[in-house]
N, C-alpha and C positions, 0 to 999 in steps of 0.2 A: 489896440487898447492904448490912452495917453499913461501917461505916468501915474496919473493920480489913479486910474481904474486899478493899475498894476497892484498899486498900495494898499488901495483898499480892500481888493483880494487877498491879499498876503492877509491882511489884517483879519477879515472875515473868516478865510482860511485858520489861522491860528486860535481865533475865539472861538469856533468849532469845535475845533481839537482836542483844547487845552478848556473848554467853558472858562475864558477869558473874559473881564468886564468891557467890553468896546473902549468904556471912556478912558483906561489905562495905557492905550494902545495908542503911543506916541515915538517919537525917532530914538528918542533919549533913554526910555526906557530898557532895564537889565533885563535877560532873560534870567536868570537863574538865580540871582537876587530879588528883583522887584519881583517878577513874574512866576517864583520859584517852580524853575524849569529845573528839573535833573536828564543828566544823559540819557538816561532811557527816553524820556520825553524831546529828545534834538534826534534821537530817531524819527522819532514819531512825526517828529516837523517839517525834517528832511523828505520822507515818503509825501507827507500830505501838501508839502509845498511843489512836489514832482508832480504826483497826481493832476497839479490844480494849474501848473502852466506846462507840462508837457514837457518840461526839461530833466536832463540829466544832470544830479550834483552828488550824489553822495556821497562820492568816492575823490571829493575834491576837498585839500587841506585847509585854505581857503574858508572852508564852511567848517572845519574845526573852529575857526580863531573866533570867530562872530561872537559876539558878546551883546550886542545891543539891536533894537528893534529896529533902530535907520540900519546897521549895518547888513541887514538881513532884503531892506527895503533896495538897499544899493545893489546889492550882490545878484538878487533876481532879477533887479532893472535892468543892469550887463548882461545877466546872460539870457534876458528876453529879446534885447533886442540885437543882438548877437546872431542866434535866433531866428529873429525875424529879417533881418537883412543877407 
């Protein structure tokens, strides 16, 4: 997958999830502000972003700190291609 498919899973993945608007779903964007995410629901992200690339994260602090929709984009990017190589 290039980067962009990465992304756009993530994204599709989350508006699943969450019945997020697609058009919200930019780098910049809060999770828990704009997106109003609560903890229970960064469980919930955490599993379905596992699920959806195959990786292990949820026991990494790393994915504590995430705050925004790029940082979420970055973090799976590393550790897909991590991963993959």
């Amino acid at each position: 997958m290039t980067d962009q498919e990465v992304i756009a899973l993530i994204n599709r993945t989350l508006c699943e999830e969450f019945e997020l608007d697609p058009e919200t779903m930019h780098p910049g964007v809060t999770l828990y502000d704009e997106l109003e995410l609560d903890s229970l629901d960064a469980v919930d992200m955490v599993v379905a972003l596992e699920q959806a690339f195959q990786i292990r994260i949820r026991e990494e602090e790393r994915m504590r700190q995430i705050r925004t929709l790029g940082e979420i984009h970055a973090y799976v990017l590393e550790k897909y291609h991590a991963l993959a190589s």
